[in-house]
C-alpha positions as CSV (number, residue, x, y, z in Angstrom):
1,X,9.5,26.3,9.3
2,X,8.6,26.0,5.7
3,X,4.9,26.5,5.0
4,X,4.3,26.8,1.4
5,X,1.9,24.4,-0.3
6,X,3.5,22.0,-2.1
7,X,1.6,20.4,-5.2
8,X,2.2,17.2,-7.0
9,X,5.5,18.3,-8.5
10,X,7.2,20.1,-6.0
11,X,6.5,16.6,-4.0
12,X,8.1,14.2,-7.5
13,X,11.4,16.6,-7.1
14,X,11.3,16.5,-3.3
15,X,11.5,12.9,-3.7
16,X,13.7,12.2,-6.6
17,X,16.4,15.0,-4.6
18,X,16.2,13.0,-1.6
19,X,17.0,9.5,-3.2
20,X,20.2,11.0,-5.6
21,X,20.7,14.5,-5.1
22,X,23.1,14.3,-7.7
23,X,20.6,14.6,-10.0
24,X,21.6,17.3,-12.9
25,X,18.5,19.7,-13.8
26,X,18.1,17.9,-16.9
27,X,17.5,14.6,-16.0
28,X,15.5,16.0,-12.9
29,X,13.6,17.8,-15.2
30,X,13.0,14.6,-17.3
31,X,11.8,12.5,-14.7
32,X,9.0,14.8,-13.0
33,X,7.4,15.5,-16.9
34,X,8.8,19.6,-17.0
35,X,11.2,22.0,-19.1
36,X,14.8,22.2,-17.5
37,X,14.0,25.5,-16.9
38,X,10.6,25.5,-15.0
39,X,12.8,22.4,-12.9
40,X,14.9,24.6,-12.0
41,X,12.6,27.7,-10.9
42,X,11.0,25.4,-8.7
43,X,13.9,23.5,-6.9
44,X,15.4,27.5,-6.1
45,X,12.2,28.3,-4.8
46,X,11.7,25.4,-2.8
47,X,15.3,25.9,-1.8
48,X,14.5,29.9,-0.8
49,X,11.6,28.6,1.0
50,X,13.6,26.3,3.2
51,X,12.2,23.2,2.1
52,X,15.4,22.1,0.5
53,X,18.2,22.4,3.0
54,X,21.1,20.9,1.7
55,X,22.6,18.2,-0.5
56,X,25.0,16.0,1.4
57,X,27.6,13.4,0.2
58,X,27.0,9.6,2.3
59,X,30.7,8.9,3.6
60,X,32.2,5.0,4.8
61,X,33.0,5.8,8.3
62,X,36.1,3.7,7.9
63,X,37.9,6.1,4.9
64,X,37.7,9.2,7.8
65,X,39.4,6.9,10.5
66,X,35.7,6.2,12.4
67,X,35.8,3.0,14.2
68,X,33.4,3.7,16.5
69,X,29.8,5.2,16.6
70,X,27.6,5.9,19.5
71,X,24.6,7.3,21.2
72,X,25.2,9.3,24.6
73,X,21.9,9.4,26.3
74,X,22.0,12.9,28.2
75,X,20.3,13.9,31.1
76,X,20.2,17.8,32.3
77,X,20.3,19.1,35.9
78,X,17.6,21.2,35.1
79,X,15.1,22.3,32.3
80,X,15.8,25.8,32.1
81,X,15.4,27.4,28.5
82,X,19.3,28.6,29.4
83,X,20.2,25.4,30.3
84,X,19.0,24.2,26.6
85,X,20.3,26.3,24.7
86,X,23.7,26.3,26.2
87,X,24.1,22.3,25.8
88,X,23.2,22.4,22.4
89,X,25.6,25.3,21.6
90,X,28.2,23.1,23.1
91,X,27.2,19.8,21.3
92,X,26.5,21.0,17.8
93,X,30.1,22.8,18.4
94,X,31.8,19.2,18.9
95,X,33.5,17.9,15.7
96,X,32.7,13.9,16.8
97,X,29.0,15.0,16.5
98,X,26.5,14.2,13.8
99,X,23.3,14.4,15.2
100,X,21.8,15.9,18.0
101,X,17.9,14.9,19.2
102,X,16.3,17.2,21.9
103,X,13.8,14.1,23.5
104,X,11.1,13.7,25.8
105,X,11.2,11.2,28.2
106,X,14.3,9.9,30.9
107,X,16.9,11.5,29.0
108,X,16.7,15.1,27.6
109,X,19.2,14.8,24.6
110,X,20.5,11.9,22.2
111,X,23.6,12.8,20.7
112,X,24.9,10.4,17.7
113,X,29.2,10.6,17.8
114,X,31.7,9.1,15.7
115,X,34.6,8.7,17.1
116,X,38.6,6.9,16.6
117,X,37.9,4.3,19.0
118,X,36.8,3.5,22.8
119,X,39.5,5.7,24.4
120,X,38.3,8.2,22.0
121,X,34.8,7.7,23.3
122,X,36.0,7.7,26.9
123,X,37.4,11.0,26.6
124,X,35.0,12.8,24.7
125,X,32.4,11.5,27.7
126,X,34.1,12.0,30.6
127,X,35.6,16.0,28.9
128,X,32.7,16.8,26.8
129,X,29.6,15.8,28.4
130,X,30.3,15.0,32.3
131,X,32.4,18.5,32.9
132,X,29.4,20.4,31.9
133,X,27.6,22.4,34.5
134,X,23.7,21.6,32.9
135,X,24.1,17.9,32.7
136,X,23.5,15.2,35.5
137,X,24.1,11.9,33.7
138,X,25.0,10.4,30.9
139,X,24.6,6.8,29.4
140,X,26.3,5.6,26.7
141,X,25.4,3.1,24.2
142,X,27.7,1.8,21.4
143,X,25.9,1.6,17.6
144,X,26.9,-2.1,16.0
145,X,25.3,-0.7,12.8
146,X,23.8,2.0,11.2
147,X,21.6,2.8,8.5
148,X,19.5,5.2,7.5
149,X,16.6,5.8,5.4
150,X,17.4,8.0,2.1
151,X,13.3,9.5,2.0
152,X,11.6,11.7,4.4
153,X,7.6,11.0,4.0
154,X,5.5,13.6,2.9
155,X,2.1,13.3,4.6
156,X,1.4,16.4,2.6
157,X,1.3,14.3,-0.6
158,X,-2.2,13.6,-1.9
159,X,-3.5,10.6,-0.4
160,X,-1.4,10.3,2.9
């Protein structure tokens, strides 16, 4: 977990990253008041530090073939440490997963898929999830629409 203090900067390029990481140093540079290459020495470090984890491209479902999303609500046998870790090896490995949520609550894990369509998401329950040893139920819930915030807040920031 990154622990490095962040100061006013490090937060402008934390944001303007998050809202167009497309951003090339230059105009990064620009917009947070510093030389190109002082931007740049700071976005590797917060990069080395693990603030920064990536830079990802948003994708239309529909150009890869998605026609359907969901969340599959699951629920283990038991809450061994093994048991975990061995579900979420399994899920992260499934290619109709984007997101996996370890949760508190009725259901141990919420586990986002895309998939083809409802025969698609029929199978991937019933010979992903159900045929596991660790789980004991499973509840699925279809996503009608989806979208998702572009900034992280930084309660770090001055003032928050």
């Amino acid at each position: 977990m990154p622990n490095m203090e962040l100061d006013r900067i490090d937060c402008e390029l934390i944001e303007h990253l998050q809202n167009d990481a497309r951003l090339s140093n230059k105009e990064l540079a620009s917009a947070v008041g510093l030389a190109p290459s002082s931007c740049l020495a700071r976005v590797q470090r917060l990069r080395s530090e693990g603030v920064l984890k990536g830079a990802h491209a948003e994708v239309d479902p529909d150009a890869l073939g998605v026609g359907l999303q969901a969340l599959i609500a699951v629920q283990l046998r038991q809450h061994s440490r093994a048991q975990v870790k061995a579900f979420w090896k399994h899920v992260l490995g499934l290619p109709e997963v984007l997101t996996v949520f370890h949760v508190a609550g009725t259901h141990d894990f919420q586990v986002h898929v895309a998939v083809r369509d409802a025969h698609h998401l029929r199978d991937l329950a019933l010979d992903a999830f159900t045929t596991r040893p660790e789980v004991a139920h499973i509840q699925t819930s279809l996503i009608f629409e989806c979208a998702k915030g572009k900034v992280m807040p930084n309660y770090r920031a001055a003032g928050r």
